[in-house]
N, C-alpha and C positions, 0 to 999 in steps of 0.2 A: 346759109350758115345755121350749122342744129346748136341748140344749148342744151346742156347735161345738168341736171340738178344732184347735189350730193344727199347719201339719206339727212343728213341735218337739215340741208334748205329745206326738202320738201318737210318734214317735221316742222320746221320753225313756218313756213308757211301757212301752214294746214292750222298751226296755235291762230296765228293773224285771222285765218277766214273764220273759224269756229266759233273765237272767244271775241269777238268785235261785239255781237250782236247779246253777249251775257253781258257785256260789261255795262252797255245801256238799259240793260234793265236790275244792277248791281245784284243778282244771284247770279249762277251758274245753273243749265242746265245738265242732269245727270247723264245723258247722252252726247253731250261735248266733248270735245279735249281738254278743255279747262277740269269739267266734271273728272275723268278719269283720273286726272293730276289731282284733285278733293280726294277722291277716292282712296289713291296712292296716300296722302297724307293722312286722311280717318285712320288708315289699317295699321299704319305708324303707329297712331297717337294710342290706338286702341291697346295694340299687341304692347306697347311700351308699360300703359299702364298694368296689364297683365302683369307684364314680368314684375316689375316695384311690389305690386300686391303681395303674386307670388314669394319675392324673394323674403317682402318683411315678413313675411306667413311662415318660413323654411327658416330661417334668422331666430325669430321668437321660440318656434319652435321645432326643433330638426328633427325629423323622422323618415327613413326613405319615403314616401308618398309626396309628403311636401318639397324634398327634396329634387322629386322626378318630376314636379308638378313647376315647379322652378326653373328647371335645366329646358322644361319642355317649352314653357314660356320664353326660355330666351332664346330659344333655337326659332321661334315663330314669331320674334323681334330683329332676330339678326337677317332671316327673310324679309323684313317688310322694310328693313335698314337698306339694303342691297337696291330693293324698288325704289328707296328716295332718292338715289346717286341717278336717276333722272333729270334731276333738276341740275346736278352739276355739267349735263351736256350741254345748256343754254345760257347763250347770257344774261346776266340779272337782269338786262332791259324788258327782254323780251319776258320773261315769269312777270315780273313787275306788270307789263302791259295785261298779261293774259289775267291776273288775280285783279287786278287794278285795284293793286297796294303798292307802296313805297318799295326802290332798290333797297333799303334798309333790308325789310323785312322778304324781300325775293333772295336776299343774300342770304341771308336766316337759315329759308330752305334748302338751300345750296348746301348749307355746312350741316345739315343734318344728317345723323346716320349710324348711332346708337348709343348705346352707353356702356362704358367700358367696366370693368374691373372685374376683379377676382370675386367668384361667387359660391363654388363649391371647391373643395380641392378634397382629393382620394390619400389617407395615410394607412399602410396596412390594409388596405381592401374597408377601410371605414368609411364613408363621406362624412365631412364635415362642413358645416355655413363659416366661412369665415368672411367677416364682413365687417371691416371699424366701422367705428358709430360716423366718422368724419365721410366715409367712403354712402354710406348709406343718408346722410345729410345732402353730399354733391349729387345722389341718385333722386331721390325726389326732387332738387334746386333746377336738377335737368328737366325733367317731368312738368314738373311748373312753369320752366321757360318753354316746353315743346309746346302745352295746352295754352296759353298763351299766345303763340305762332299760331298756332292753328285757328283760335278765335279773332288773332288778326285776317283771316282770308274773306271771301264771300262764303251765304251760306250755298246752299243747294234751294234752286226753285222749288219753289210747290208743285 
């Protein structure tokens, strides 16, 4: 009798063999699959902040450069959004297992995966920021919840 594994078993196994031997030493090595999945989440957190920076920067003051420096940042956010939907192919259990953190916060990573709203819009061949101050309040509230997740994880071994 052969048995067939699907690409998720083997995935979800390979988290079980990899991430056992981080979790007893509460870091993650960068050569793991847990590490990978750190990885995935840094370039999140990193490129998110980009964009906020950028955007308040294009917001305060609009000018094509900051404007393309904006659009560029969230094109390099909505990339690294696309890499988190990762975590939505496993169950919270097993994230949970692999971070050894709370389903709470594996659920967390699950639902992560950008931040939305209206940032430039083209009238007449103009750009302009348009951005309520409410809209720009939920973008950093996001921000703060995302670094927050993140500083729930393990760190990286030395």
């Amino acid at each position: 009798m052969s048995s067939r594994l699907s690409g998720w078993s083997v995935a979800v196994l390979a988290v079980v063999l990899h991430v056992a031997p981080a979790q007893a030493q509460q870091c993650v090595s960068v050569n793991s699959t847990a590490g990978t999945w750190l990885t995935v989440v840094d370039n999140y957190v990193s490129s998110a902040q980009a964009s906020v920076a950028s955007t308040l920067t294009a917001v305060a003051t609009p000018s094509p450069l900051n404007l393309l420096q904006a659009t560029s940042d969230l094109a390099s956010l909505t990339v690294n959004a696309t890499a988190m939907n990762i975590f939505s192919g496993f169950d919270a259990e097993v994230i949970a297992e692999a971070f050894n953190v709370d389903t709470e916060v594996a659920l967390q990573l699950q639902t992560q995966g950008g931040m939305r709203g209206t940032i430039v819009r083209v009238h007449a061949s103009l750009p302009s920021v348009i951005r309520p101050v409410d809209d720009i309040n939920a973008m950093n509230d996001s921000l703060s919840e995302l670094t927050d997740l993140r500083a729930s994880l393990p760190a990286f071994c030395p």
